[in-house]
C-alpha positions in Angstrom: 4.6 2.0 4.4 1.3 1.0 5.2 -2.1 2.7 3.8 -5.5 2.1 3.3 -6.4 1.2 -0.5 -9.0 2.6 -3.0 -10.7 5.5 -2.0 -9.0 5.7 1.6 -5.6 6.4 -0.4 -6.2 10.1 0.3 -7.4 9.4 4.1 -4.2 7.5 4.6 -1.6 9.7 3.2 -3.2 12.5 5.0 -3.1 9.9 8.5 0.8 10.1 7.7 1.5 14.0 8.0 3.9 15.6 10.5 3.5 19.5 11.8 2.5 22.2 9.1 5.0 25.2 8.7 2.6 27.8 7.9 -1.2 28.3 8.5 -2.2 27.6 5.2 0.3 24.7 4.3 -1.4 21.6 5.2 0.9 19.3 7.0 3.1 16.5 5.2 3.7 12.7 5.3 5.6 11.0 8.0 4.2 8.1 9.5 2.5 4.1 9.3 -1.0 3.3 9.0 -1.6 1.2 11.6 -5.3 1.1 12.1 -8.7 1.4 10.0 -11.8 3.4 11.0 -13.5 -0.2 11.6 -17.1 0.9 14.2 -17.5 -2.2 16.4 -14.2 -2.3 17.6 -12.8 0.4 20.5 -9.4 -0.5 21.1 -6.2 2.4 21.9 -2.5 2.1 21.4 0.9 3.6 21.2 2.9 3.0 18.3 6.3 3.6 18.0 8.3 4.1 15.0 12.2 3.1 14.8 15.1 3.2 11.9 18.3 1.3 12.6 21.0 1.5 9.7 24.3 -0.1 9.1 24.1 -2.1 12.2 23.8 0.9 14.2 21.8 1.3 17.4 18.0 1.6 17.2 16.6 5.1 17.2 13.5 6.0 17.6 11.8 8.2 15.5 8.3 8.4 16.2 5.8 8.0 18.8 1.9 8.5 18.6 -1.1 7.5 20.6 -3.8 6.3 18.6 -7.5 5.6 19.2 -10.6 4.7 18.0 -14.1 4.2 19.3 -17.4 2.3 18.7 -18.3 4.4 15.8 -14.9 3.8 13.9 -13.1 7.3 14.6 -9.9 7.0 14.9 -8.0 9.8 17.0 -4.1 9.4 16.1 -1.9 12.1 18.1 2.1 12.4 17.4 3.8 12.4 20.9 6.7 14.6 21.7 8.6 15.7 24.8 6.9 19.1 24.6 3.2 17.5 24.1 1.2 17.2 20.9 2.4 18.3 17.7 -0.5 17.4 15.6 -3.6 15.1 16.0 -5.4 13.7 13.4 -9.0 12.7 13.7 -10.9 10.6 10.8 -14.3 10.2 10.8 -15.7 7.9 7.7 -19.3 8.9 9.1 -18.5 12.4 7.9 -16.3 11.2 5.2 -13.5 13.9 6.4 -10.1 13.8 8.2 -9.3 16.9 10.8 -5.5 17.6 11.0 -4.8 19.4 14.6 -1.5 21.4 14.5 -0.1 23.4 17.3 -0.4 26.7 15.7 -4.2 26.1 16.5 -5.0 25.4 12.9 -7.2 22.6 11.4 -7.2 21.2 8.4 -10.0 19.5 6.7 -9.7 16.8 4.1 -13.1 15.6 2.5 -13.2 11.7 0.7 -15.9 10.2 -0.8 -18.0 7.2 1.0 -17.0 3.9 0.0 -17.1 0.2 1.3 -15.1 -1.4 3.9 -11.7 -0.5 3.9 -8.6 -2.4 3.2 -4.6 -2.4 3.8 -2.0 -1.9 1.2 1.4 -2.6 1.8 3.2 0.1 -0.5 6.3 -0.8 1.3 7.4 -3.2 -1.2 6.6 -0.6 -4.0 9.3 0.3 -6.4 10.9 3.2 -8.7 8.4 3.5 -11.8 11.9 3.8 -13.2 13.1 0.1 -12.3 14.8 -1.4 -15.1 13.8 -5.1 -14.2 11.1 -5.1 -11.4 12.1 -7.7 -8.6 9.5 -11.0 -8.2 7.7 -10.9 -5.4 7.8 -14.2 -3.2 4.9 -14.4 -0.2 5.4 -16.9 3.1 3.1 -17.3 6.0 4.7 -17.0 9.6 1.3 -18.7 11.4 -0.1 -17.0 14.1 1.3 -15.2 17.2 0.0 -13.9 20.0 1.2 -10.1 21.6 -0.8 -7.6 23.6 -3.2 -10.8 24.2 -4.1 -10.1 20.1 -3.6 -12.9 17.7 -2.2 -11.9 14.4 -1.5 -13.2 11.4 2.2 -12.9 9.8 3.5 -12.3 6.9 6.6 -12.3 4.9 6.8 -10.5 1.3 10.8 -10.5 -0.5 11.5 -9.0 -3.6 14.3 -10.6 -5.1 15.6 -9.5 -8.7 17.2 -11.8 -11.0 21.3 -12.1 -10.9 21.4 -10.3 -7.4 22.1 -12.7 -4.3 20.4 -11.2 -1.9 16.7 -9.7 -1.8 16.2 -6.0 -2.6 13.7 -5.9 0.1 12.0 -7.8 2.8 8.5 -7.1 4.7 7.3 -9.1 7.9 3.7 -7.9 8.8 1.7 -9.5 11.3 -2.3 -8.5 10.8 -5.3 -8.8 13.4 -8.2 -9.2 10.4 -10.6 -9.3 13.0 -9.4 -5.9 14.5 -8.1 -4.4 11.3 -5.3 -3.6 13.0 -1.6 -4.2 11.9 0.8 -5.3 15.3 3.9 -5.0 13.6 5.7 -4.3 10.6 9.4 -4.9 9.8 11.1 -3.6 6.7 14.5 -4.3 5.4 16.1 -3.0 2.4 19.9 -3.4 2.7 21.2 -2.1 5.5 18.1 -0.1 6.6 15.5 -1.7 8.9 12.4 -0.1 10.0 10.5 -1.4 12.1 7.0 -0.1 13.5 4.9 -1.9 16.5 2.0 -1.3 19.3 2.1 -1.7 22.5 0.1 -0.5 25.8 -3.0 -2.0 24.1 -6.4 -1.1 25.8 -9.7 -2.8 24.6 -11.5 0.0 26.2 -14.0 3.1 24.9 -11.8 6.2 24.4 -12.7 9.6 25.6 -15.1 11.5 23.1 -13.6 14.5 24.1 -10.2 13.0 21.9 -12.2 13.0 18.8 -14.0 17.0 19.3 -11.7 19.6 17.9 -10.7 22.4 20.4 -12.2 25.7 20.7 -10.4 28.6 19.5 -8.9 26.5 15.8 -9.1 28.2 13.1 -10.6 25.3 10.6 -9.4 25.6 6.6 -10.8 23.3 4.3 -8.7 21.8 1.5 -9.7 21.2 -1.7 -9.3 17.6 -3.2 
């Protein structure tokens, strides 16, 4: 899964949380990184999130709207068929990330100013308890073109020694310009995941997406 690296670690896990069960358990982890809270750069999205196994037929699994304006907020909202389960707003001005669940609670996660902000790809991450760690073996894919974006793509495979097939593939395809990741494709066996964007809008989102409702109670959480 994709996250942001060094000091954003924190921001991304907490941009990867589903619905809290209680009003004082902060929500969990769920979901891609697909954007980073870059000012300069307005742009909105859906992404959609789908696991096919054994062949089977693709299901999808998640769907959010995401957004971010000139500033670099970045509004991401999980989309169900009975509305919004749980927005999340980052603002690196304030250095804090708002979670927005529907029992009208918000959660506040503070971390610490840094410079600009970076992917990880901890989908090729292993068991700490890995006997033999695979090699890792990196290929470009060139340049394509989708949502009238050009990206950059790129194929990671961890092979271990003495198995014939790899242990796990990644395709990513990167806008650097954007900081924005298109597409990601993960395949580890029979498993594939796969998350994209699409509906892309280069267009100033509503502030009102990144102002937290009245009537939330707000708890802060301590790092």
């Amino acid at each position: 899964m994709l996250v942001w690296s060094s000091t954003f670690l924190a921001l991304a896990l907490l941009a990867t949380m589903t619905s809290a069960q209680s009003s004082q358990t902060p929500p969990q982890m769920s979901s891609a990184v697909l954007v980073l809270p870059t000012p300069g750069a307005p742009i909105s999205f859906e992404q959609i999130e789908e696991r096919r196994e054994s062949g089977g037929a693709a299901v999808e699994t998640l769907r959010m709207n995401v957004y971010r304006d000139s500033s670099g907020r970045v509004c991401m909202q999980e989309v169900t068929r009975g509305g919004s389960d749980l927005t999340r707003i980052v603002d690196p001005v304030a250095s804090h990330v708002i979670a927005l669940t529907k029992e009208k609670t918000g959660y506040l996660f503070s971390f610490p100013k840094s410079g600009e902000a970076r992917f990880t790809n901890f989908a090729l991450a292993e068991s700490q308890d890995e006997a033999s760690p695979p090699s890792l073996r990196a290929e470009s894919l060139g340049k394509r073109i989708f949502e009238g974006i050009e990206f950059a793509g790129t194929r990671m495979t961890a092979v271990r020694e003495g198995e014939p097939r790899p242990t796990k593939t990644v395709e990513q395809w990167q806008s650097a310009d954007l900081k924005l990741i298109g597409l990601m494709v993960v395949s580890k066996g029979d498993t594939n995941y796969t998350v994209r964007i699409q509906r892309v809008r280069r267009e100033e989102p509503s502030p009102d997406l990144f102002k937290i409702p009245a009537g939330y109670e707000i708890i802060e959480v301590p790092e």
